[in-house]
LOTIRO-406331 format. One record per residue (C-alpha): residue in three letters; x, y, z. Coordinates in steps of 0.02 Angstrom, whole numbers, padded with zeros to 5 digits, always signed. Example, Ala and Ser with C-alpha at 12.3 -4.5 7.8 and 13.67 -1.06 7.14 Angstrom:
// LOTIRO-406331
ALA+00615-00225+00390
SER+00684-00053+00357
// end
This chain:
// LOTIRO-406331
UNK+00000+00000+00000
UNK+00158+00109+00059
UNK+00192+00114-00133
UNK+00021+00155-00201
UNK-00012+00293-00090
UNK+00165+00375-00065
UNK+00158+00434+00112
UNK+00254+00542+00209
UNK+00235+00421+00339
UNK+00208+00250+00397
UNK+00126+00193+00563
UNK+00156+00024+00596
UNK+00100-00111+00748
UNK+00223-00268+00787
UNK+00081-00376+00757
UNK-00013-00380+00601
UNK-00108-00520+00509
UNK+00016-00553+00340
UNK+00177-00502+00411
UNK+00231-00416+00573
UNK+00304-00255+00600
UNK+00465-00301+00580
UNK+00456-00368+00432
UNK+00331-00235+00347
UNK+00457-00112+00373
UNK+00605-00202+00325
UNK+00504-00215+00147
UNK+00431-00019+00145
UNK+00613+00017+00194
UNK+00694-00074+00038
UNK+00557+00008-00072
UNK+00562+00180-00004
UNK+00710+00198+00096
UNK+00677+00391+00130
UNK+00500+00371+00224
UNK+00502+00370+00422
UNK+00410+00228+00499
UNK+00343+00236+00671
UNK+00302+00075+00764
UNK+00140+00106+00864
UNK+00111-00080+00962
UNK+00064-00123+01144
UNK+00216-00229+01133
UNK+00322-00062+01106
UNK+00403-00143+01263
UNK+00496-00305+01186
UNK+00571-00190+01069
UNK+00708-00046+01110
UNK+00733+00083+01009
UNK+00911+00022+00968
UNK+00842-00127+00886
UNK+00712+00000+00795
UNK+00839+00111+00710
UNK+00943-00065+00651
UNK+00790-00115+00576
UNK+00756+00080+00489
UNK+00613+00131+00607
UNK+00638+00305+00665
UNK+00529+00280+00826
UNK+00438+00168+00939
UNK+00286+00212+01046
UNK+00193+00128+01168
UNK+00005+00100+01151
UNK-00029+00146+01311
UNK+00065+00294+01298
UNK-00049+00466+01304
UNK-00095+00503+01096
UNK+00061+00663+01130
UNK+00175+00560+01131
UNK+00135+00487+00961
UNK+00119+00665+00888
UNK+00287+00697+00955
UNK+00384+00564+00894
UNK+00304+00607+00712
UNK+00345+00794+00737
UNK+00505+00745+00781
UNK+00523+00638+00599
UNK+00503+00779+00494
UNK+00574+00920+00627
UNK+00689+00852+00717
UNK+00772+01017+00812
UNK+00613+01055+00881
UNK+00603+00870+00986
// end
């Protein structure tokens, strides 16, 4: 979909039906190497940010995690001296 639509952006959760997280942005990343991804999972936890920006994933945010924190980390994509 990443390809049809073009975003500026990609929100992704660790768990997804065809392939997980991981592996969704491993493939967005290979086709457009210059679009941030943000993982957005409940199981934020199991995965540090270290392992995130190995994998191309600018950010990871925790579900539970109040909806500014989110809208930070995406701010913070595109702007990133004003994070």
């Amino acid at each position: 979909m990443a390809e049809v639509f073009h975003p500026d952006l990609v929100l992704l959760d660790l768990s997804m039906p065809v392939m997980n997280g991981i592996e969704a942005a491993c493939e967005v990343k290979r086709l457009m190497p210059m679009v941030p991804i943000i993982v957005f999972s409940e199981y934020g936890d199991v995965f540090s940010e270290p392992e995130a920006r190995k994998t191309g994933i600018s950010a990871v945010v925790s579900k539970d995690a109040n909806l500014s924190v989110l809208l930070d980390r995406a701010r913070s994509v595109f702007f990133p001296m004003a994070a």
